[in-house]
C-alpha positions in Angstrom: 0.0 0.0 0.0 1.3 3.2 -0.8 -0.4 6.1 1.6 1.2 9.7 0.6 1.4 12.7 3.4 -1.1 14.6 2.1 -3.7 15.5 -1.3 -6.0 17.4 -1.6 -9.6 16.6 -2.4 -11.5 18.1 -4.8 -15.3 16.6 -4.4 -17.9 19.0 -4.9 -18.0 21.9 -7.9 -15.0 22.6 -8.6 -15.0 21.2 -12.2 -18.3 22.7 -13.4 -17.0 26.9 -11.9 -13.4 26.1 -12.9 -15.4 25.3 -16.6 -17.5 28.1 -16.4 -14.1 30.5 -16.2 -12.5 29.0 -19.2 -16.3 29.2 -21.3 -16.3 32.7 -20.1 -13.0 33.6 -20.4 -12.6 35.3 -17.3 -9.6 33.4 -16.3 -7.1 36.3 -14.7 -7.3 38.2 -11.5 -10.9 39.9 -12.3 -14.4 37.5 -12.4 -17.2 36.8 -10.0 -15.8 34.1 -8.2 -12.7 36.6 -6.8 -15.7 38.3 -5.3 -18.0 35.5 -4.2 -14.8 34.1 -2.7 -14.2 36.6 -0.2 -17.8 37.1 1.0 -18.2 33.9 1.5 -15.2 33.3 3.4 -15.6 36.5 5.4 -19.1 35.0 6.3 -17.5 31.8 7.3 -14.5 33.1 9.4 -17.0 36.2 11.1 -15.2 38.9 10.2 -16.0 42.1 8.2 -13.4 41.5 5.5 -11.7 38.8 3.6 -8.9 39.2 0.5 -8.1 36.9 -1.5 -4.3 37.6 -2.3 -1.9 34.8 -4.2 -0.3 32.7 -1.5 0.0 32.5 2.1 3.0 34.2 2.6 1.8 37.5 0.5 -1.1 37.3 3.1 1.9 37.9 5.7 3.7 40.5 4.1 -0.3 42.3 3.1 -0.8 43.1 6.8 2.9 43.5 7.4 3.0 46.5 5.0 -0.1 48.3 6.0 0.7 48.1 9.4 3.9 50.2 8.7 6.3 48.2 9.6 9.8 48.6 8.4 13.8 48.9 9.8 14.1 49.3 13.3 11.2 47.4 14.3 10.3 43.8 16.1 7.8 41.6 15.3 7.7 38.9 17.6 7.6 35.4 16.1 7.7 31.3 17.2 10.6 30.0 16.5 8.4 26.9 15.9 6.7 27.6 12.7 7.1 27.1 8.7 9.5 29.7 7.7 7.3 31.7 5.7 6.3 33.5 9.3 10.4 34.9 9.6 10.6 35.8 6.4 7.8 38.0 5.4 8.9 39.8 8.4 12.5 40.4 6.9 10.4 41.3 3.6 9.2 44.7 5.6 12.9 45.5 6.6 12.0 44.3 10.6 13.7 42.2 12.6 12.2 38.7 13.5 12.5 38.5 17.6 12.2 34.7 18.2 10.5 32.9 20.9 9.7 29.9 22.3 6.7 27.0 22.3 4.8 25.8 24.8 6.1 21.7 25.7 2.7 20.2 25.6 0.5 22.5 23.3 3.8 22.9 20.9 2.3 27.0 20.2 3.8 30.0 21.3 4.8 30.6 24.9 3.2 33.8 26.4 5.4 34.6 29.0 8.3 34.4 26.2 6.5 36.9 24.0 6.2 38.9 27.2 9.9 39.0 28.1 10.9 40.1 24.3 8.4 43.2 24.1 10.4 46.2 23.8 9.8 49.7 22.4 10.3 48.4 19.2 7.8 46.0 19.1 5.2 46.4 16.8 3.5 43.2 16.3 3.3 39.9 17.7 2.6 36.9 15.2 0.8 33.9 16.5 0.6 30.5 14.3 -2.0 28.2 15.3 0.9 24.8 14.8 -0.9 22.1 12.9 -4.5 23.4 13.4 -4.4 23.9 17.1 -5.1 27.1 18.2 -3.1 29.9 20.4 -5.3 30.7 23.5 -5.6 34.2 22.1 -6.8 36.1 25.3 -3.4 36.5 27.5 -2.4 37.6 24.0 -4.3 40.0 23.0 -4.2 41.3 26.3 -0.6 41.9 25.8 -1.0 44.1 22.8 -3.5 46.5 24.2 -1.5 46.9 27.6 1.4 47.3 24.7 -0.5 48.6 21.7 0.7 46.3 19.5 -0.9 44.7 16.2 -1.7 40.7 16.7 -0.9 38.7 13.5 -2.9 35.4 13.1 -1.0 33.0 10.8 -4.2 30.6 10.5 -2.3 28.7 7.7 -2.7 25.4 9.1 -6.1 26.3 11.2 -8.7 26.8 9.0 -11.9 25.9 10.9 -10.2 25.8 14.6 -12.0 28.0 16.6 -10.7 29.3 20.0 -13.6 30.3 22.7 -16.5 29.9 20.0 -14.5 32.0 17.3 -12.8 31.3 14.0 -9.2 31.3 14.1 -8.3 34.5 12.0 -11.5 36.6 13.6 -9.5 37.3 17.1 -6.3 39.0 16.1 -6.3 42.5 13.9 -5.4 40.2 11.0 -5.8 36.6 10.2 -3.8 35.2 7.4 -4.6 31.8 5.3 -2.7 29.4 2.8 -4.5 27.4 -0.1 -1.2 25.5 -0.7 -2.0 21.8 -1.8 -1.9 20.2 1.0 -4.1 22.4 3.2 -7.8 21.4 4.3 -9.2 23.4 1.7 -7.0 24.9 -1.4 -7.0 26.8 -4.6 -3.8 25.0 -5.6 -1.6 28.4 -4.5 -3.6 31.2 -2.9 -4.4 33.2 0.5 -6.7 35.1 2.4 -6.0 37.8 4.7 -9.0 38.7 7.0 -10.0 41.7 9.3 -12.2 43.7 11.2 -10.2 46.6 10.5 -11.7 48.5 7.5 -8.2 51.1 7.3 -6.2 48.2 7.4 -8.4 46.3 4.6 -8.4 49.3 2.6 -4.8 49.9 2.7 -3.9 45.6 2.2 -6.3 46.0 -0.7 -4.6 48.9 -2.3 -1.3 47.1 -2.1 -2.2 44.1 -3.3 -3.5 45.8 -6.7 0.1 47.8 -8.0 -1.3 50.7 -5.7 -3.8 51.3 -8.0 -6.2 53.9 -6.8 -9.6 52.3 -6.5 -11.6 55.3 -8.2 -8.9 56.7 -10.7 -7.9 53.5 -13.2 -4.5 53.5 -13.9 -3.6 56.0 -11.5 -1.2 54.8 -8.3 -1.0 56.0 -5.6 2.1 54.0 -4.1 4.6 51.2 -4.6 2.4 48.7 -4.5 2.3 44.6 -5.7 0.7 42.0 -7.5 -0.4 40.2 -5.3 -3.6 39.0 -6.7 -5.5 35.4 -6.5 -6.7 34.8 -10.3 -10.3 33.9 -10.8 -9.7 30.1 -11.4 -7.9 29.9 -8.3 -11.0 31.9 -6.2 -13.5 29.1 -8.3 -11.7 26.6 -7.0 -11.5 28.2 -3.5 -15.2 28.7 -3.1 -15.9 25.2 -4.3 -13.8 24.1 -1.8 -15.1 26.2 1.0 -18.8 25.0 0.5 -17.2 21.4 2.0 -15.4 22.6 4.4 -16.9 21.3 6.9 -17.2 18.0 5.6 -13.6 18.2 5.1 -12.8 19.4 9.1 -15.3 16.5 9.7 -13.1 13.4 8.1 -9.6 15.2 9.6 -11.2 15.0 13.1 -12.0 11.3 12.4 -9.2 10.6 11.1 -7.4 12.5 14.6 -9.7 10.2 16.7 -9.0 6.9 14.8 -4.7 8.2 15.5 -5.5 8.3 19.1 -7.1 5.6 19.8 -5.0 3.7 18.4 -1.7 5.1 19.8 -3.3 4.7 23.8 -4.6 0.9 22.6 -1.3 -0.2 21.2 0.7 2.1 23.8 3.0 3.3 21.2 5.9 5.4 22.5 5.0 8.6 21.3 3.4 12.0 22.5 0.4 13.6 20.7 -0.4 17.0 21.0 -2.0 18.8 23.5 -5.5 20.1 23.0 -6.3 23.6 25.1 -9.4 23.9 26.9 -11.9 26.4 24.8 -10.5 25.4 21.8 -11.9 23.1 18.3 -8.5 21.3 16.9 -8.6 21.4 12.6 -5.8 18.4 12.5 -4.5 20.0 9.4 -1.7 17.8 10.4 -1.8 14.7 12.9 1.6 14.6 14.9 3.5 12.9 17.1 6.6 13.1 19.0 8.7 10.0 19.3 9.9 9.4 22.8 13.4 9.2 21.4 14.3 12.9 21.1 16.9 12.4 18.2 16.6 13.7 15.4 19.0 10.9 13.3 16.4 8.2 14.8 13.1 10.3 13.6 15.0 10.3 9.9 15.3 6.6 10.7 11.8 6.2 11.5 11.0 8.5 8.4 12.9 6.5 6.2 11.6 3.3 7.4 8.0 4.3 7.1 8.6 5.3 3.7 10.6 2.1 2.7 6.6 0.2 3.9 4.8 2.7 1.5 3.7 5.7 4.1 4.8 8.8 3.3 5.7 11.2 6.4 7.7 14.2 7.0 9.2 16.0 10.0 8.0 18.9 12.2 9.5 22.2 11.1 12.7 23.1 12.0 13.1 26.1 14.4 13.6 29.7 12.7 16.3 30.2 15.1 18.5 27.3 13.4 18.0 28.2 10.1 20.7 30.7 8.1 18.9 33.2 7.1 17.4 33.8 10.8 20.6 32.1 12.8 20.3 33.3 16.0 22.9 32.1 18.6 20.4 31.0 21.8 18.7 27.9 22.8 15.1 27.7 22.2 14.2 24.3 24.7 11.3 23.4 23.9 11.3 23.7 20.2 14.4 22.3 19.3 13.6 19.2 21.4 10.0 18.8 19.7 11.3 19.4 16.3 13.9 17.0 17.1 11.5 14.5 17.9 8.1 15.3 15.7 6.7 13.8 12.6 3.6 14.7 10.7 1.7 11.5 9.7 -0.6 11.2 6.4 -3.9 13.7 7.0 -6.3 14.4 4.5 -9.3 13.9 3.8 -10.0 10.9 1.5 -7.5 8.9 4.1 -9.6 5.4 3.9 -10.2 3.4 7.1 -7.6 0.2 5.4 -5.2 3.2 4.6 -5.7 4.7 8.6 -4.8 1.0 9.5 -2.2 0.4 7.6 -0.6 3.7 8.6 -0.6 2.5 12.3 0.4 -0.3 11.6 3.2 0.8 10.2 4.5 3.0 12.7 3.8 0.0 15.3 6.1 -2.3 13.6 9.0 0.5 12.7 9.0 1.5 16.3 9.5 -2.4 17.8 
């Protein structure tokens, strides 16, 4: 059997709007569907507006931007996240200030981020690891005491809610990937949503070349193409009519991991789940009790030589070269050390679920 990481699933009208684009010709960054896109995700995520932009890391660098963020200023980041977080702060001219994760939720520890405010802190970037969200509230209390923007990198948490609300509806800004291998995907694409209509305005304006909304052709300021085409927002709003179907087989699929790993007492950690929060399982995870990372390769490459396809937790910002930073960040260097991402989506079969844990059963005896 031959189970792969992730795919995406594409089970409802995608075909028949992606079809209607071509017959119409309306096939580049203006159509219907870039507008139907963003009112229907607004609606979904509870916020007053949603942009559909061209990947997830333009939906960083979007808020970024009109924020007016540049050299000599901190954003505050996890050290544990996909490196797309770092860099779109370096895009603005800021400096990344790294912190560390929590040990059993694996997100971002609050009483790091509220060591590393200074005077030049001007935002504080949350991700919501693997679908799991941040318990927002200590944070955003930080930022008013501070007056600081909050940043919610909701790549991975698309339909995670925290206290009743949708993960990118708590923060000033919420940003979202469509990347293949998310829960719901325009093949590339993002969304940045916000309550803030100043913000949207200015994100908006940016995204377009700077074009002024009311004078064509004339721009205003340096501005970027950042735009989703009108295949890609088809494709998105097909998707986002499942989506809750799609959360629906991931939590299954979560459960089903679980169970399994308590039953066969597998020596491995899952991750944590806070209280007042709905997990998306974008990815299912677990930490081998063996912190090393040569023996999770092993483990990787052992997996894959039986036909499952897996892949390692990020690496920490703070190791990489372009964000180097000479400290030790505990937590996150011994979970990335130690974490692998098992095969999540949505079409994962009950004989494929099996097969996975039995896999990882055997490799680990």
């Amino acid at each position: 059997m031959k189970v792969p990481v992730a795919k995406p699933a594409l089970i409802g009208n995608e075909k028949q709007y992606v079809m209607e684009c071509l017959e119409t010709e309306w096939i580049s960054s203006n159509g219907k569907y870039i507008a139907k896109f963003e009112e229907a995700f607004s609606q979904y995520i509870g916020v007053k507006h949603a942009l559909t932009c061209s990947n997830g890391t333009v939906a960083l660098h979007l808020p970024l931007l009109a924020m007016g963020i540049g050299p000599g200023d901190e954003v505050i980041v996890p050290t544990l996240t996909y490196i797309a977080t770092a860099n779109a702060v370096k895009y603005v001219g800021a400096d990344a200030v790294f912190v560390d994760c929590e040990q059993d939720t694996w997100n971002i520890c609050v009483k790091d981020v509220e060591a590393k405010i200074t005077p030049k802190t001007k935002a504080i970037i949350v991700v919501h690891l693997y679908g799991h969200p941040v318990v927002m509230d200590p944070i955003m209390a930080l930022a008013k005491k501070h007056n600081i923007y909050v940043i919610e990198d909701c790549a991975e948490s698309l339909g995670a809610t925290y206290s009743g609300l949708q993960t990118g509806s708590v923060g000033h800004v919420g940003t979202f990937s469509f990347f293949g291998n998310k829960t719901i995907t325009t093949g590339e694409g993002g969304m940045v949503t916000t309550n803030d209509d100043g913000l949207a305005a200015r994100m908006r304006l940016l995204k377009g070349q700077g074009m002024d909304p009311n004078r064509r052709y004339w721009h205003t300021v340096v501005g970027y193409n950042y735009r989703m085409t009108n295949i890609q927002a088809a494709i998105g709003l097909a998707q986002l009519e499942n989506v809750e179907w799609h959360l629906t087989q991931r939590r299954r699929i979560a459960e089903k991991y679980s169970q399994e790993i308590e039953k066969r007492k597998l020596p491995v950690t899952i991750q944590k789940t806070s209280d007042n929060t709905t997990h998306s399982y974008w990815m299912f995870t677990v930490l081998l009790d063996k912190q090393d990372e040569k023996y999770r390769d092993l483990i990787i490459s052992k997996m894959a030589e039986l036909g499952v396809e897996t892949r390692p937790i990020f690496y920490p910002m703070h190791l990489m070269p372009p964000h180097f930073v000479s400290k030790t960040f505990k937590n996150a260097e011994e979970i990335a050390a130690a974490g692998i991402n098992l095969p999540t989506f949505s079409q994962l079969s009950d004989d494929q679920l099996d097969y996975v844990i039995s896999t990882l059963e055997k490799v680990l005896n």
